[in-house]
C-alpha positions in Angstrom: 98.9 112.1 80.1 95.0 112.5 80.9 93.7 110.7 82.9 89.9 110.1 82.1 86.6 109.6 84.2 84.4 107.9 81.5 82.2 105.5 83.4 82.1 107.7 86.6 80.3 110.2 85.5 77.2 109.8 87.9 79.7 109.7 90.6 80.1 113.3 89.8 76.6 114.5 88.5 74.8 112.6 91.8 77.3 113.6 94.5 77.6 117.1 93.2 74.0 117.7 92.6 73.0 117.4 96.5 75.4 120.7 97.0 74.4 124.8 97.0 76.4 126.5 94.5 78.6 128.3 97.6 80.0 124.8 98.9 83.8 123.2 98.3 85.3 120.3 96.2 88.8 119.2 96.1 89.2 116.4 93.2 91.6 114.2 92.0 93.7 114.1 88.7 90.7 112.7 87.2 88.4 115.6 87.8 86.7 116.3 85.0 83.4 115.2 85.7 83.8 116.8 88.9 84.6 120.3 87.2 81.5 119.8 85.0 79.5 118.7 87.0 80.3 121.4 89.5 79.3 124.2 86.9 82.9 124.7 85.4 83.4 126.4 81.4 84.4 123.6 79.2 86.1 126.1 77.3 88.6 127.0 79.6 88.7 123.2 80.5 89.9 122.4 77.5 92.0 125.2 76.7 93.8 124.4 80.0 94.7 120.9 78.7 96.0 121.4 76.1 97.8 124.1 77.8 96.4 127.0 76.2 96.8 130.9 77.7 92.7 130.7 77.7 92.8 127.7 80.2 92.3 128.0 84.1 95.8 128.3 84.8 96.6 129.9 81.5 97.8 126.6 80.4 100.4 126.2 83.3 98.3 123.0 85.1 97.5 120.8 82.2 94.5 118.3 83.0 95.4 116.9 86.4 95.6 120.9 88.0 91.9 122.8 87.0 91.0 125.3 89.6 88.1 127.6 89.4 87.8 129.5 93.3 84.7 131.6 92.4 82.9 128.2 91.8 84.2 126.7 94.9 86.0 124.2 92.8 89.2 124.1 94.7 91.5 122.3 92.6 92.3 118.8 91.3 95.6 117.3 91.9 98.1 114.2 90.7 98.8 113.4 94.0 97.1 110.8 95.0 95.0 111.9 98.4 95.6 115.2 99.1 92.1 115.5 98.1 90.7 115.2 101.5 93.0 117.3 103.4 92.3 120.1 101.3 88.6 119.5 101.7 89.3 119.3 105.6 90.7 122.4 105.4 87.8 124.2 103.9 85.6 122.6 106.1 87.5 124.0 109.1 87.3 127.1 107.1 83.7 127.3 106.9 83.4 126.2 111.2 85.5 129.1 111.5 83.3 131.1 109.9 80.1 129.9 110.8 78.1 129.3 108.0 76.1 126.5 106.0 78.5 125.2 103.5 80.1 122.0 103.4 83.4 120.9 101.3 83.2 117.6 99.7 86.2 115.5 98.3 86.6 113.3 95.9 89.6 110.5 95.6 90.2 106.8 94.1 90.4 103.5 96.4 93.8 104.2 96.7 93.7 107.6 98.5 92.5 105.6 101.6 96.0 104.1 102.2 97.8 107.1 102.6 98.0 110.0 105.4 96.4 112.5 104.2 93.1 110.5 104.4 93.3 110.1 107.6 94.5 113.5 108.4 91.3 114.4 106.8 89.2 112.1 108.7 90.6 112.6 112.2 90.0 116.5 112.0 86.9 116.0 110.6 85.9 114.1 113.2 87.7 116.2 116.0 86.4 118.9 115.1 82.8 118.0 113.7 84.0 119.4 110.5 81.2 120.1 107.8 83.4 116.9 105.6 81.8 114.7 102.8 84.4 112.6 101.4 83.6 110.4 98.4 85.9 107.8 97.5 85.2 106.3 93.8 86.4 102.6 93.7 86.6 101.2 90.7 88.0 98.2 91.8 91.9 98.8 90.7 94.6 101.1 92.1 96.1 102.1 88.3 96.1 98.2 87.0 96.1 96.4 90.9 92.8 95.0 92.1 91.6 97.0 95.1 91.1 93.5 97.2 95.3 93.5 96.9 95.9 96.4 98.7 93.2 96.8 101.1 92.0 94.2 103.6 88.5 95.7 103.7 85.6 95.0 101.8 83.4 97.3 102.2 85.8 100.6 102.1 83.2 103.0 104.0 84.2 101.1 107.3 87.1 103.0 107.2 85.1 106.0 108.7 83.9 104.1 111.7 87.1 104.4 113.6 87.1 107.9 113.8 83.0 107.9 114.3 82.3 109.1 111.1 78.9 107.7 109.2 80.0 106.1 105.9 77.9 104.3 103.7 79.0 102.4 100.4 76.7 103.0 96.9 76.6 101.6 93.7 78.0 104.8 91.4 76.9 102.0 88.4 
């Protein structure tokens, strides 16, 4: 399976652009754009899906697992959330460390409705964690309308009850 980001693409390209080269992203198992738009080789890319030695994980991770460290492109994954809590974790990284990076995930509607979000969002906001999280809703959780499974409209109000900013903008 390979799960594709056409029509999300300035998700990617817009979110991405506003970062230095040094900062973090944590994707999802449709990464792609994310990879690209982060600077990744769309050689290795596609070696690495069709599971080729010359891939990012020599062909081991397929499309849903493309990591590249040196670009601060952490790693996508099938799971659906984990995402964030990875991000989170960089982002404590960087406190630790003191320095001006940020680590930005990416995840679908559906990664709001699991723990790991809120993991994320409850350290981030604990411990004023340099967190952007991004959450790309198309509008359908694999083939169910988002409306179905969240109550909320507007899913950036999610971030209000942990104090968090969170704005909602048309990726169209």
């Amino acid at each position: 399976a390979c799960h594709l980001y056409i029509g999300e693409e300035a998700v990617a390209v817009g979110a991405i652009a506003a970062l230095n080269a040094d900062d973090y992203i944590a994707s999802t198992h449709r990464g792609h754009g994310h990879l690209h738009a982060k600077g990744g080789d769309m050689g290795k890319m596609a070696a690495e899906m069709f599971f080729r030695t010359t891939g990012y994980n020599q062909g081991f991770g397929g499309s849903m697992h493309l990591t590249d460290v040196s670009r601060g492109i952490l790693g996508m994954n099938g799971i659906v959330g984990p995402s964030h809590l990875i991000a989170a974790g960089a982002a404590y990284g960087i406190k630790v460390r003191g320095t001006k990076q940020v680590a930005m995930s990416f995840g679908g509607d559906g990664s709001v409705n699991n723990g790991w979000f809120f993991a994320a969002l409850r350290n981030a906001s604990l411990y004023s964690l340099p967190l952007v999280v991004v959450i790309e809703n198309n509008g359908y959780q694999i083939s169910m309308p988002t409306e179905r499974t969240n109550a909320l409209k507007e899913l950036a109000t999610l971030a209000k009850g942990m104090e968090i900013p969170g704005e909602t903008v048309d990726g169209n």
